[in-house]
C-alpha positions in Angstrom: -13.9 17.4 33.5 -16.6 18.1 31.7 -19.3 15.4 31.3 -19.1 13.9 28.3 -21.8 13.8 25.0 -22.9 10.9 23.5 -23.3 10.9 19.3 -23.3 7.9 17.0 -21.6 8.2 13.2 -24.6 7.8 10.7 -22.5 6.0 8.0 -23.4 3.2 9.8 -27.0 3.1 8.0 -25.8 3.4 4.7 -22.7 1.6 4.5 -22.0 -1.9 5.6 -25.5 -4.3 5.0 -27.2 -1.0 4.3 -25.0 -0.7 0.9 -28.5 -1.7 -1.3 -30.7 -0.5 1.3 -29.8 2.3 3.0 -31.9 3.6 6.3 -33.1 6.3 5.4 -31.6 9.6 6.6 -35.3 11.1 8.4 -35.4 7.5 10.1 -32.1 7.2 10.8 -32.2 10.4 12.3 -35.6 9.8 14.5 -34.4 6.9 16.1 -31.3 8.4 17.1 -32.9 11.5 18.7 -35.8 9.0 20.0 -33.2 7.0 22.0 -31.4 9.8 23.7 -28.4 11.1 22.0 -26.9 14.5 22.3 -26.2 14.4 18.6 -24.6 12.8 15.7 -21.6 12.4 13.1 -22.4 13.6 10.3 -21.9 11.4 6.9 -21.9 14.0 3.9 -22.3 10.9 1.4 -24.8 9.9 -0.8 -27.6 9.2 -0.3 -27.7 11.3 2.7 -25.8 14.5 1.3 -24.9 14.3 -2.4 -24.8 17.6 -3.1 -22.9 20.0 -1.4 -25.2 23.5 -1.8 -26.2 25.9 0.3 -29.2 24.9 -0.1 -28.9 21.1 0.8 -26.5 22.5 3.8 -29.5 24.3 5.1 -31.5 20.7 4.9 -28.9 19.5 6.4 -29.3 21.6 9.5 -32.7 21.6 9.6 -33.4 18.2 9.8 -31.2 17.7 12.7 -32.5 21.1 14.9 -35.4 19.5 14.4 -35.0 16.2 16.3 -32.9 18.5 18.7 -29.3 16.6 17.8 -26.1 18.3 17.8 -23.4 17.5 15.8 -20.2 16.2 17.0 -18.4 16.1 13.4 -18.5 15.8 10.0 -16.9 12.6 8.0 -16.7 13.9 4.4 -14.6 12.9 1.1 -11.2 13.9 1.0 -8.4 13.2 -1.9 -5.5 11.4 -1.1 -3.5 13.5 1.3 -0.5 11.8 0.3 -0.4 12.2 -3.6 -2.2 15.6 -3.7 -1.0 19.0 -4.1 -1.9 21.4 -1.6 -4.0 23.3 -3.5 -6.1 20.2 -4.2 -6.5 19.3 -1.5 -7.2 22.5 0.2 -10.1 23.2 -2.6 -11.4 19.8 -0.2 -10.9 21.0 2.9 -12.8 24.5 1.4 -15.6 22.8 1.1 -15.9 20.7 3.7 -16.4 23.6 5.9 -18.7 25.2 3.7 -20.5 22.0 5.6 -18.9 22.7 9.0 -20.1 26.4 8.7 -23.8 26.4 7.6 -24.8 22.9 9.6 -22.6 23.7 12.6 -20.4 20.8 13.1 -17.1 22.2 15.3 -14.4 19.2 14.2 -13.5 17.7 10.4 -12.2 14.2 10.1 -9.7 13.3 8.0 -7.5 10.3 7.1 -4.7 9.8 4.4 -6.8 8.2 1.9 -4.1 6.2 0.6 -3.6 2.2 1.6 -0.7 0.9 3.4 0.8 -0.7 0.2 4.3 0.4 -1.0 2.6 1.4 -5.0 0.4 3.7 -3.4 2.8 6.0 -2.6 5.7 4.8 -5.2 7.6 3.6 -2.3 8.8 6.8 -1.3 8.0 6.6 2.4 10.0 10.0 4.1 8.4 11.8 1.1 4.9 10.5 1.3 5.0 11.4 5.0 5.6 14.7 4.6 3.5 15.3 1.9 0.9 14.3 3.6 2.2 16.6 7.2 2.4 19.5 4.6 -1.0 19.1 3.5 -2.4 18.5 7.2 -0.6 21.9 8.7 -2.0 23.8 5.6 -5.5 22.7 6.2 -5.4 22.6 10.0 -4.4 26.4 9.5 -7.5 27.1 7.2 -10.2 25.2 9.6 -8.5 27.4 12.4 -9.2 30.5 10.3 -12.8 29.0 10.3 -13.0 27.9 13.7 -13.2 24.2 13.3 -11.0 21.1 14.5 -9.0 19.1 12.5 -8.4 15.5 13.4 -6.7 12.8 11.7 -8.7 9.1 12.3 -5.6 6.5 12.1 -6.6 3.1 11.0 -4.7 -0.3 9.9 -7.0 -0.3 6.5 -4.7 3.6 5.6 -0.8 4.3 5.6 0.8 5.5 8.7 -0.5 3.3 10.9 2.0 2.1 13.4 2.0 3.7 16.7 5.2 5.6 16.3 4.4 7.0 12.8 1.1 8.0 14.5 3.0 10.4 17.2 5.8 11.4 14.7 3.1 12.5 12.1 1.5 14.9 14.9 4.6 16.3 15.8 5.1 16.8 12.4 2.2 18.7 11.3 2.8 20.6 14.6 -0.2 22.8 14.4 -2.3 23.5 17.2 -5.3 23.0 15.6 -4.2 19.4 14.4 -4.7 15.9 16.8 -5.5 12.6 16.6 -9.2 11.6 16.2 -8.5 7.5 18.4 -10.9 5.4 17.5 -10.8 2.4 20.1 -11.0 -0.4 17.4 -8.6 0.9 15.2 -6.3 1.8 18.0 -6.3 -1.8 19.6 -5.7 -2.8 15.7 -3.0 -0.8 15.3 -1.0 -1.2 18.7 -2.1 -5.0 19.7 -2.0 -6.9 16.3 0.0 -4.8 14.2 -2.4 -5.0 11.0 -1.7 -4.0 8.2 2.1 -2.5 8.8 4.7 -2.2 6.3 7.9 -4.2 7.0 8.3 -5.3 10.4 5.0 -5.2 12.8 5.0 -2.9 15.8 3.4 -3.6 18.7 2.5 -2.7 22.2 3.0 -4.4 25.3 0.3 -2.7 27.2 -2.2 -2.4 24.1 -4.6 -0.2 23.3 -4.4 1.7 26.8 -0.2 2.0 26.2 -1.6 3.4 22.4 -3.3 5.9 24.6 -0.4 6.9 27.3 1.8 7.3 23.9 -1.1 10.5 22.8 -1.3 12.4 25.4 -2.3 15.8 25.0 -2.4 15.0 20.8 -6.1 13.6 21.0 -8.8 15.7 19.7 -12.2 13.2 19.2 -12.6 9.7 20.1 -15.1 7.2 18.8 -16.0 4.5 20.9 -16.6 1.2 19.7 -15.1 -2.9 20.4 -12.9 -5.0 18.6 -12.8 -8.9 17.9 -9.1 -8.5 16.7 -9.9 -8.6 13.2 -10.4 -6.9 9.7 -13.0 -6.0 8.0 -12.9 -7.6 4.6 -9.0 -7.7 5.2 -9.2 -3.8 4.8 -10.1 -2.1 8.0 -10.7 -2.7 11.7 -13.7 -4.7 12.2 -16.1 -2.3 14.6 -18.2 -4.7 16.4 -20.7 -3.1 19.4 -20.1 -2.0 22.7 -19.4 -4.9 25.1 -19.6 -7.6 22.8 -15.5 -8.0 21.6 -12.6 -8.3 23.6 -11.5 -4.6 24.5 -11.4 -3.3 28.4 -13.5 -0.3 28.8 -12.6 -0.3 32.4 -9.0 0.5 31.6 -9.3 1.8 28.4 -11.6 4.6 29.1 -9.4 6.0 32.4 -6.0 5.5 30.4 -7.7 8.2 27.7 -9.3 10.5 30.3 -5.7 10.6 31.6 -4.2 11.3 27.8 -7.0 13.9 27.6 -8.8 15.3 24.8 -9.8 18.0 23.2 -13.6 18.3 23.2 -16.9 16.5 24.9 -17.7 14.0 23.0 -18.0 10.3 22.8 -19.2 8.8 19.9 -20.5 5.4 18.6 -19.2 3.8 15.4 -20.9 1.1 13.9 -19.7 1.4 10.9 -19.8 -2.0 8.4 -21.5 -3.1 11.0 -24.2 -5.5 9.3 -27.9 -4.0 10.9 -26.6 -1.2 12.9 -29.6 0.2 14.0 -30.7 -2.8 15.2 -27.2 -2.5 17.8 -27.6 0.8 18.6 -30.3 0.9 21.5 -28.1 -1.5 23.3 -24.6 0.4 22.1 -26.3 3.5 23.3 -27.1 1.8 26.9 -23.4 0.9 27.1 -22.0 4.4 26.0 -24.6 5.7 28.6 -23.0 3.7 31.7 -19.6 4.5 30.3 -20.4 8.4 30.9 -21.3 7.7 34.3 -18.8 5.7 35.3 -16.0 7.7 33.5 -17.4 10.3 32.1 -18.2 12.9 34.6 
């Protein structure tokens, strides 16, 4: 196994209790670099990347070479991947790696940008499903053409969030160049409290680490972060830091080095997190025993 990369998501400094003062993107950026990380998650949002030109791509990658950070990913706006055609929503994934391309970034997140609520899909669930695998296998083909990664990030706060509509959708899509992007929090959301479900909840008797048995060989990214058991605003998984919620890193980690993924890196998500950079030294120190522990 190859040793694993650290990388923290920068949404965390503007969303969250950054929403009316956002760090900015040059300190954000410094103190990442400053306290070790092999690079970062890009966040092509305002106010750190509003307008999607070559020329602000170049910025883009410039800022980072600079501070010597790689990038791990990119977390852009998508459509809905449920209620759009596939030519919409391919004009998306288009220019999304017009990012991936010009500021190197090797993996593009997506999610179904749709919540789990019957009128957001006109309670058509078989058709809303495979609208949305259509969609995926189209643009997992046309990142493949371009050489990039295309994960889906499951969450409780988004449709298709049980564990077994989490497999089925991969198997689904059944493109090579389409897997699961498990993010810890949402994962333990997902398979321990069964937030957010439609109809009857579905949960796990081994957790988080059963969640991660089920995906073998169908992850692709993982971002690393705790849990408390609870929502964010009653949305999404609440992503609280490294070591201070109630998740097992000492079984979680080895149950998803034996699922296995896809690339190198392990990244940090603070994201709503109220002063995330004032968490992230310690989050980093975590992340940074976790690689030597389990991550060799």
């Amino acid at each position: 196994m190859e040793k694993k990369r650290s990388s923290i998501g920068l949404w965390a400094f503007i969303w969250g209790g950054y929403l009316e003062t956002p760090v900015s993107h040059e300190k954000a950026v410094e103190t990442v670099a400053g306290l070790g990380f092999d690079g970062v998650e890009v966040a092509a949002y305002s106010p750190y990347f509003s307008n999607n030109s070559s020329r602000n791509r170049r910025a883009l990658r410039k800022l980072y070479d600079d501070n010597g950070l790689e990038r791990s990913g990119l977390f852009a706006p998508f459509p809905s991947a449920v209620t759009s055609n596939t030519t919409k929503y391919l004009d998306a994934v288009k220019a999304n790696l017009d990012i991936c391309i010009d500021v190197d970034i090797p993996t593009l997140r997506v999610d179904t940008a749709v919540p789990p609520l019957a009128e957001s899909f006109g309670n058509d669930f078989d058709t809303a499903f495979s609208a949305a695998a259509s969609n995926w296998n189209a643009a997992a083909e046309e990142c493949a053409r371009a050489g990039v990664s295309l994960v889906w990030e499951f969450d409780p706060g988004f449709l298709f969030n049980k564990p077994s509509e989490v497999i089925a959708m991969i198997e689904k899509v059944n493109h090579p160049n389409f897997s699961l992007l498990f993010d810890s929090s949402h994962a333990h959301m997902c398979a321990t409290e069964g937030a957010r479900q439609i109809g009857e909840k579905e949960t796990l008797s081994g957790g988080v680490e059963e969640f991660a048995s089920m995906c073998q060989g169908k992850i692709g990214h993982i971002h690393l972060v705790d849990s408390d058991g609870t929502l964010h605003e009653k949305e999404t998984s609440t992503h609280v830091p490294l070591g201070s919620g109630s998740l097992n890193f000492d079984t979680l980690i080895p149950a998803l080095n034996d699922a296995g993924c896809r690339d190198d890196w392990w990244v940090i998500d603070l994201c709503f997190w109220p002063k995330a950079i004032d968490v992230t030294a310690d989050s980093k120190k975590y992340l940074d025993n976790l690689i030597v522990e389990y991550g060799r």
